[in-house]
C-alpha positions in Angstrom: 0.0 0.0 0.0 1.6 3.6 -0.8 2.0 5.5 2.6 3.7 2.5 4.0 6.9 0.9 3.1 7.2 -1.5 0.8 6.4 -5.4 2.8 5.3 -4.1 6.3 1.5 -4.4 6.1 2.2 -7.5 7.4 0.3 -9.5 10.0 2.2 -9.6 13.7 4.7 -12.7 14.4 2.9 -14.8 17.0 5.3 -16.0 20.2 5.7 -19.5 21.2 4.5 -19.7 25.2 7.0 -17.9 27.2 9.2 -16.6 24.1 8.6 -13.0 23.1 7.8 -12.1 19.1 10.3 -9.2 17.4 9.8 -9.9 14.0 6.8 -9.9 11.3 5.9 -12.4 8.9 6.0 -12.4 5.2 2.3 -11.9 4.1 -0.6 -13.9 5.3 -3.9 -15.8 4.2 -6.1 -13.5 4.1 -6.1 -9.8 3.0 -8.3 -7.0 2.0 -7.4 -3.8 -0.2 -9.5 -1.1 -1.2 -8.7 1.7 -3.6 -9.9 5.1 -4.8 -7.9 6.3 -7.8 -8.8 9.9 -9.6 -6.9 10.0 -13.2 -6.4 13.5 -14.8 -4.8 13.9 -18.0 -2.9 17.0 -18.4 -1.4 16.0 -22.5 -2.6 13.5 -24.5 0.2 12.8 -27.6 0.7 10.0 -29.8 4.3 10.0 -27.8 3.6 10.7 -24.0 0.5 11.4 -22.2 1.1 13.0 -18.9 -1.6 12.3 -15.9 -2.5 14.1 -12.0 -3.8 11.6 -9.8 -5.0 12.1 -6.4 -6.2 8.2 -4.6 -7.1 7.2 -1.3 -6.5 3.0 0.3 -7.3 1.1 2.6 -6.5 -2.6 4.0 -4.8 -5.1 6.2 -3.1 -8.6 6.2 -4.4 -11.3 8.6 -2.9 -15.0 9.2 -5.8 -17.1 9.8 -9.6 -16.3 8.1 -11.0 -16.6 12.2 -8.8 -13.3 12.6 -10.0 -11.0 9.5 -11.7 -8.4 10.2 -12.8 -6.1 7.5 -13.2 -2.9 9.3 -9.2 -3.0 10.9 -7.6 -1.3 7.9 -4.4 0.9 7.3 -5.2 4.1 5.9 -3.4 6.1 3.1 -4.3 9.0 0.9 -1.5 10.5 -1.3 -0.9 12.7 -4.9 1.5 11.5 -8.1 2.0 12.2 -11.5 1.8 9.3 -14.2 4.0 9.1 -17.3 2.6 6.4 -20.3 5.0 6.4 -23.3 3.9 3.3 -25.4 8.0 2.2 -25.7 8.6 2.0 -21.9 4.8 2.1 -20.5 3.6 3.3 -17.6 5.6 5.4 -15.3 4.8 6.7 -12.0 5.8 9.0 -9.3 3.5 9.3 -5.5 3.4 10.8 -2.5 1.3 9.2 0.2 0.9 9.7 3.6 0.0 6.5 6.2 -2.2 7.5 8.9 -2.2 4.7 11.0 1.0 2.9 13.3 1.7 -0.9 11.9 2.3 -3.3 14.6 5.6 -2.8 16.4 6.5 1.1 14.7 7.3 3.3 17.0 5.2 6.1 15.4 2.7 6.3 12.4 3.9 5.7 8.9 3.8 9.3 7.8 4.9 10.7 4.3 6.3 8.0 1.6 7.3 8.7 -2.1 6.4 5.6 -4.0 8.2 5.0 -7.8 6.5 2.3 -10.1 7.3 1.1 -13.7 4.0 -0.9 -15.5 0.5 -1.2 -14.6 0.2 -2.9 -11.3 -2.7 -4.7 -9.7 -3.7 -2.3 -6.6 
């Protein structure tokens, strides 16, 4: 999710009995994601076309389907600028901001700049 760095919407590492848990997990089983994404274009040319977006996400990352629970989600909301040149594709610069605190940060997310090359499943 933009406003959070890349792999830590992760659910928490459960501790054995009597052992303590530092670390996260890679993914889970079950997840939920949903995004708003406005799409302004600024040029249209057969060689670039230049877009404004402004988008707002939500979602989490759970281990076991008894533990989901759609209404815990991680916030972001952020602004970017979109690049699509047919000989390279899509190309995109964001700025997001996470307003909530992922297990074990010692403060909320914050501001994040997020670069990404292609069309990517959100």
């Amino acid at each position: 999710m933009r406003g959070y760095q890349d792999n830590l919407v992760t659910p928490p590492l459960y501790a054995k009995r009597g052992q303590v848990a530092t670390n996260q997990i890679d993914g889970g089983t079950v997840y939920d994601k949903f995004g708003l994404e406005l799409r302004y274009p600024i040029t249209t040319g057969q060689t670039a076309t230049i877009y404004a977006l402004v988008f707002a996400e939500g979602g989490n990352n759970w281990n076991k389907f008894e533990e989901f629970n759609p209404f815990k989600m991680y916030r972001s909301t952020g602004f970017g600028a979109r690049l699509f040149m047919p000989a390279f594709g899509l190309i995109g610069l964001n700025w997001a901001y996470g307003y909530d605190t992922l297990p074990g940060a010692p403060k909320k997310s914050g501001a994040q700049f997020h670069f990404t090359i292609g069309q990517q499943i959100r």
